[in-house]
C-alpha positions in Angstrom: 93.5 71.4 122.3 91.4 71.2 125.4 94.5 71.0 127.6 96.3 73.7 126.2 93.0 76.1 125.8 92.6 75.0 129.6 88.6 74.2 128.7 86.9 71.7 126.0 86.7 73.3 122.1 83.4 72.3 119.9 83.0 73.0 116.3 80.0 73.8 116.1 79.5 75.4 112.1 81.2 75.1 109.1 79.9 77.3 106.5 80.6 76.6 102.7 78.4 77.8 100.0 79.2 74.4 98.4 77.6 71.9 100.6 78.2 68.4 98.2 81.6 69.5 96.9 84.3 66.3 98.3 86.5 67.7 101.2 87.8 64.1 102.2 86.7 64.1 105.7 83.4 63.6 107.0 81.7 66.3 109.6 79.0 65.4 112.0 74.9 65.5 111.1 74.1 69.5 111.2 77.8 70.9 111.5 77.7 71.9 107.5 75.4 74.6 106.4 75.7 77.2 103.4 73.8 80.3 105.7 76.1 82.4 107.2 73.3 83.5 109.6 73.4 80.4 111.6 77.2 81.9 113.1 76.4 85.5 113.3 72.8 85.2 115.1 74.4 82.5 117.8 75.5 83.9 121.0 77.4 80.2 122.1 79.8 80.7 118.8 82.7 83.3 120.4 85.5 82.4 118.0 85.3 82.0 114.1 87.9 80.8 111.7 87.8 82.9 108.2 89.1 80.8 105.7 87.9 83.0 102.6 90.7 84.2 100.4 90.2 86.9 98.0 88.9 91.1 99.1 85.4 90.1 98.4 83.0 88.3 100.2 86.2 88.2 102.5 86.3 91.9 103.6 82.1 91.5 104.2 82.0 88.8 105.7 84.6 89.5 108.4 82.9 92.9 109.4 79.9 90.9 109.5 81.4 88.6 112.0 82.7 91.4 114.0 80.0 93.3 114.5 77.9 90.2 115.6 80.5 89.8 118.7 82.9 87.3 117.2 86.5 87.2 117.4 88.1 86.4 114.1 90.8 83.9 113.4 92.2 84.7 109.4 95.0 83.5 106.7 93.8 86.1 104.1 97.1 88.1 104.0 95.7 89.7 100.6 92.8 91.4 103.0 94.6 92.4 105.6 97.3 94.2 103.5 94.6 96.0 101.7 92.1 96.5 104.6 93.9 96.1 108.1 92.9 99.6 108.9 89.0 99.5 108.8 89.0 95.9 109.6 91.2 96.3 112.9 89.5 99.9 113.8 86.1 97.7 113.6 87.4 94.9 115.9 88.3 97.7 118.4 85.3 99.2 118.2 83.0 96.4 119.1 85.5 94.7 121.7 86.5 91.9 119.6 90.5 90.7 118.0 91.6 89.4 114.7 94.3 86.8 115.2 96.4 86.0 111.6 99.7 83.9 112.5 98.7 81.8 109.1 98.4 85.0 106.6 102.2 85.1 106.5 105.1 82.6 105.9 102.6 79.7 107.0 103.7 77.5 109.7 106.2 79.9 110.8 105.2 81.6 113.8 106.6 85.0 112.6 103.9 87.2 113.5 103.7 86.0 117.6 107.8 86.5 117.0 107.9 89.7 116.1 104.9 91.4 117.9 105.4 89.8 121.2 108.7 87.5 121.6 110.9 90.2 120.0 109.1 93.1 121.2 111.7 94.2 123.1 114.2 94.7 120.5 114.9 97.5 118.0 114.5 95.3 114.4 116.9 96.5 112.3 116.4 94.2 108.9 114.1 92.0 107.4 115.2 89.2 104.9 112.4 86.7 104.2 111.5 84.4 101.2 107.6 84.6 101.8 106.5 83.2 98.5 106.7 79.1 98.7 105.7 78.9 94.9 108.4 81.2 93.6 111.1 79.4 95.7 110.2 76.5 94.4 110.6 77.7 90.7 113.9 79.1 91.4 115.2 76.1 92.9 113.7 73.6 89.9 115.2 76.0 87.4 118.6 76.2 89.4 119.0 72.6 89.8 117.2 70.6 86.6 118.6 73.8 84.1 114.7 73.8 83.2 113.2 77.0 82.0 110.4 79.4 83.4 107.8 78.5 81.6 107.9 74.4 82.0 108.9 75.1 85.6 105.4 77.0 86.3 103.6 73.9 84.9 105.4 71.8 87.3 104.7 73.6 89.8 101.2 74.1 88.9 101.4 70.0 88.6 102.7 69.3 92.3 99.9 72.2 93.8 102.4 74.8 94.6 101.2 76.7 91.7 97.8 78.2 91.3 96.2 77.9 88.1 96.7 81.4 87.3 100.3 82.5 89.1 100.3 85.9 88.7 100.4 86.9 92.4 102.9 84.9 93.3 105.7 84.9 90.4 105.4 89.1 90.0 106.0 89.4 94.0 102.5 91.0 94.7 101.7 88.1 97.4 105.3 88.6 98.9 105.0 92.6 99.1 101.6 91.9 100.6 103.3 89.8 103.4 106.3 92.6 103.3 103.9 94.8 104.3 102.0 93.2 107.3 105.8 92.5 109.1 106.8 95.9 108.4 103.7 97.4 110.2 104.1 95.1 112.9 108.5 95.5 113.2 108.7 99.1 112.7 104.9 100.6 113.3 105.3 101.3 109.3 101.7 102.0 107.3 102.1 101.5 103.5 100.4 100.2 100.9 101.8 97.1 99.2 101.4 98.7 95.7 103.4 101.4 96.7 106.8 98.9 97.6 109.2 98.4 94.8 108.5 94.9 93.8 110.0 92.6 90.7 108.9 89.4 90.2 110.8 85.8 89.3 109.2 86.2 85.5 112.1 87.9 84.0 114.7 85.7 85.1 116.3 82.9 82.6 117.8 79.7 83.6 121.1 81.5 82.1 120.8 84.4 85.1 121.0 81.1 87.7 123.6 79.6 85.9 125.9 82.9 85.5 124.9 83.3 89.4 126.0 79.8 90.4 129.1 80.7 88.3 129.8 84.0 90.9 129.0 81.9 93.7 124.9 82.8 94.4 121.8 81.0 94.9 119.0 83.2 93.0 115.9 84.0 95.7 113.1 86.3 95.5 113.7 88.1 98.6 111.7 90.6 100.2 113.8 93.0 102.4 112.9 95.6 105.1 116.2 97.6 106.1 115.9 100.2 108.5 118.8 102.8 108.6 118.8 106.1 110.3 115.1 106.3 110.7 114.4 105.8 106.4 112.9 101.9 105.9 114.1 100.4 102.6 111.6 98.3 101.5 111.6 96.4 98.5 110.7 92.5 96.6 113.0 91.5 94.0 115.2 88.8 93.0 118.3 88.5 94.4 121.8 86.6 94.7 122.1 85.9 97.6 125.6 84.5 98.5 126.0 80.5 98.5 126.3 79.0 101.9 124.4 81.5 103.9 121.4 80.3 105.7 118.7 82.2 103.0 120.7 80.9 99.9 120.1 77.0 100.9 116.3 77.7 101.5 115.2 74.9 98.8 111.4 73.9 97.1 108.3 75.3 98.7 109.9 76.4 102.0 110.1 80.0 103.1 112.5 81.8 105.5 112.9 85.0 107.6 116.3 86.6 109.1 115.5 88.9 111.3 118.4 91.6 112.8 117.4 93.5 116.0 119.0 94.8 119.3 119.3 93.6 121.4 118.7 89.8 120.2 121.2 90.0 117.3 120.5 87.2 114.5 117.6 85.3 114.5 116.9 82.7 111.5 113.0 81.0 111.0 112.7 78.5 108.2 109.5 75.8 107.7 106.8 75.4 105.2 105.3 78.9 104.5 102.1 77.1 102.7 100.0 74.4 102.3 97.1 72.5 104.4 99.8 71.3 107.7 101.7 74.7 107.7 98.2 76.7 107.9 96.5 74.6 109.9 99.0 75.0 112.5 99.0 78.6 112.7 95.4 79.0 112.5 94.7 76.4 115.3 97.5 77.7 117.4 95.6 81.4 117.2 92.5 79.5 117.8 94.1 78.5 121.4 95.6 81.8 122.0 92.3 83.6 121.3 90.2 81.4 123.4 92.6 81.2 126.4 92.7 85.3 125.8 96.0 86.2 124.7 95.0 87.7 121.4 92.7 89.6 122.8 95.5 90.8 125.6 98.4 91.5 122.7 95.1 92.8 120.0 94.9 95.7 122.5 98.1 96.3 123.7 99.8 96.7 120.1 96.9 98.8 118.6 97.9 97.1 115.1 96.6 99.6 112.1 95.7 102.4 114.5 96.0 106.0 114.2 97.1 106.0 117.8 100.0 103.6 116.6 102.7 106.2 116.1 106.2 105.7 114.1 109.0 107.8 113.3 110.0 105.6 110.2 109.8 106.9 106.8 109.8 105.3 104.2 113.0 105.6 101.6 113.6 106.9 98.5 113.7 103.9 96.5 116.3 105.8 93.8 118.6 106.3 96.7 118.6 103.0 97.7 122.3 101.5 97.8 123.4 98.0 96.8 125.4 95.7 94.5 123.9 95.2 91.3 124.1 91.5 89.2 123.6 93.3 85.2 123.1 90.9 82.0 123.5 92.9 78.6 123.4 90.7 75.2 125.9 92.6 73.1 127.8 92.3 69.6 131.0 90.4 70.0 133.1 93.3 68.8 135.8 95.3 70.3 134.9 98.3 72.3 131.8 96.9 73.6 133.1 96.8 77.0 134.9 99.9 77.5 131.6 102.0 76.1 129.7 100.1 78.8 131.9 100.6 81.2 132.6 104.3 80.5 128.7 105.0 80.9 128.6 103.3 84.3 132.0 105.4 85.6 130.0 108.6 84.1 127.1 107.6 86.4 130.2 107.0 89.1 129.2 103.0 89.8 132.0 100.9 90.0 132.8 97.6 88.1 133.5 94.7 90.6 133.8 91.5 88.0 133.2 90.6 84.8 132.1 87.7 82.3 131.8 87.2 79.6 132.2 83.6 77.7 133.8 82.6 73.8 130.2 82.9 71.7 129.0 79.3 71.2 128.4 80.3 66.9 131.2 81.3 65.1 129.3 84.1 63.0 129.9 86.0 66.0 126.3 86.6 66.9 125.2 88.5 70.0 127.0 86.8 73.2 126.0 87.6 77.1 128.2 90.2 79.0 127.2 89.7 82.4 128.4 92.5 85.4 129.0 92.6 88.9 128.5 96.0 90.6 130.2 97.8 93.9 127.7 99.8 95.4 125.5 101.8 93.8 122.1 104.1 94.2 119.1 102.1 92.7 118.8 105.6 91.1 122.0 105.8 89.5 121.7 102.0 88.1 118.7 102.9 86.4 119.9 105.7 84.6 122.8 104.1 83.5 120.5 100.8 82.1 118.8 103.3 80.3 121.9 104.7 78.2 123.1 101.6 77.1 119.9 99.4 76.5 119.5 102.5 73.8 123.2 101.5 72.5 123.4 100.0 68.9 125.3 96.9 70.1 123.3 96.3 73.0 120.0 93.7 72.0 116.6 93.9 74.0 116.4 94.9 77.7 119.3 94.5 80.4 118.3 92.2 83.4 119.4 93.6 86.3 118.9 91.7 90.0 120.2 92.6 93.5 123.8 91.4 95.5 123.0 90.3 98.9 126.1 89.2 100.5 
């Protein structure tokens, strides 16, 4: 560290409010404290890394930090996406940066790619797997044929899971993440709530094997596709064809395929969580801000500043083209087909392939009728899911996921 930062590096606090708790290292005699005061009232401390998750004591804390003169090193993608705006107008206002390599996809150095290595390109499209827990899920239930719920408890088993997964299986953490890359590719300020978003919890071990049967690899991708100034932004799970570098992304790993001009293709893949991948990031912004490139790029890219115009806006998500995977469980009658298929060529989407297996019961129960789209609005897909979930043959809700080819 001291050769790369060009000067020795001390650690000089670590602040826990839980002092006895087992961290399985030791620190020396009067590093660990529970007072927070002990950073913000010492002038020698010029760097601090804010490993708080959470909004709150988080967002507090760091414009406590601020405002005592620090420059902030973070991981908290949760806060930034929620509160980049005051948090970065604060750092500017007292001098200081906020470097946050770690707060998405982990190890991978994604942000310092796209803010300063790619800056001279126009990024066209985003394709990333930024949830590690969800890919991990996927790719259990893919290749042991387990289902969601004993899959979770694995994962929760092996630590990729969180006791309570909601964040990551419903795509919130990966729209968060979506967000940050968008503001930082294409200058774009929205709210995570506000980007389309479905999660990995409504999709059966049958949907991966069907997928694998059409030649796909089922990943939760989040996507930011700029076309004719309109970004389409949107998490969801996906086929993604087999082969392709984002459809052998396996386990806990995430990925990013990034399209600009005039670089063309550029493919990251590593650990997107986890001690090793964060570490990494946040020590490699704790170089770069005490050497004093943060600070350098911090000012020059104005992140989450009103002065920080773009042209961009953001897409209608109902017009919003794309190939459709569609799962109906329907009688196993004649004229099921032809009545689905007549209200999809009254919303004009077109059929590309269909399956639909011999029912395993020979009372004929309900049997799966599975249906590959051309392209099609988002718009006009709903609609048509609408009229024939309400269809007398058709039982429960349609599962619908997106083509990426």
């Amino acid at each position: 560290m001291a050769r790369h930062a060009g000067r020795p590096v001390e650690l000089v606090r670590v602040v826990d409010p839980d002092t006895t708790r087992e961290r399985g290292f030791s620190l020396p005699d009067g590093v660990l404290t529970d007072d927070l005061s002990t950073v913000l009232d010492d002038p020698e401390i010029g760097t601090v890394v804010q490993l708080v998750g959470g909004l709150e004591p988080a967002r507090s804390i760091m414009l406590k930090l601020l405002e005592s003169g620090k420059n902030v090193i973070s991981a908290n993608k949760a806060l930034l996406a929620e509160h980049g705006p005051e948090l970065f107008d604060r750092a500017r206002q007292f001098g200081r940066s906020i470097a946050f390599e770690a707060s998405v996809a982990g190890g991978i150095p994604i942000i310092a790619s796209i803010g300063e290595c790619l800056a001279v390109n126009q990024i066209h499209t985003i394709h990333a797997i930024l949830n590690g827990t969800s890919n991990f899920i996927l790719t259990e239930m893919s290749g042991r044929g387990t289902d969601y719920s004993a899959t979770v408890a694995e994962a929760q088993r092996c630590g990729y899971a969180e006791a309570d997964p909601t964040m990551d299986v419903d795509g919130s953490d990966a729209a968060q993440k979506l967000a940050i890359l968008a503001h930082l590719a294409f200058a774009a300020r929205v709210n995570w709530r506000e980007i389309p978003r479905t999660g990995i919890d409504t999709v059966d071990v049958a949907d991966l094997r069907h997928a694998k049967e059409l030649g796909y690899n089922v990943k939760l991708l989040a996507v930011a596709w700029l076309e004719a100034d309109e970004l389409e932004l949107h998490v969801s799970p996906t086929l993604v064809r087999q082969g392709t570098p984002l459809a052998e992304v396996r386990g806990a790993f995430n990925a990013i395929r990034v399209v600009g001009e005039p670089v063309g293709r550029v493919f990251f893949q590593g650990l997107g969580a986890g001690c090793d991948a964060t570490s990494s990031a946040v020590v490699s912004d704790l170089i770069d801000t005490i050497v004093g490139r943060t600070a350098i790029t911090f000012n020059t890219l104005e992140l989450w500043s009103e002065r920080r115009k773009s042209s961009v806006k953001i897409r209608d998500p109902g017009k919003v083209p794309g190939r459709y995977y569609l799962r109906f469980t329907v009688d196993d009658r004649p004229g099921v087909l032809a009545e689905i298929a007549g209200v999809f060529g009254w919303h004009k989407i077109s059929i590309a392939s269909v399956i639909q297996h011999e029912p395993e019961e020979e009372d004929g129960g309900p049997v799966p009728l599975v249906i590959m789209t051309h392209r099609a609005s988002a718009g006009a897909i709903n609609e048509a899911l609408q009229t024939i979930d309400s269809l007398a043959f058709v039982h429960g809700e349609s599962i619908r996921m997106r083509v990426r080819d």
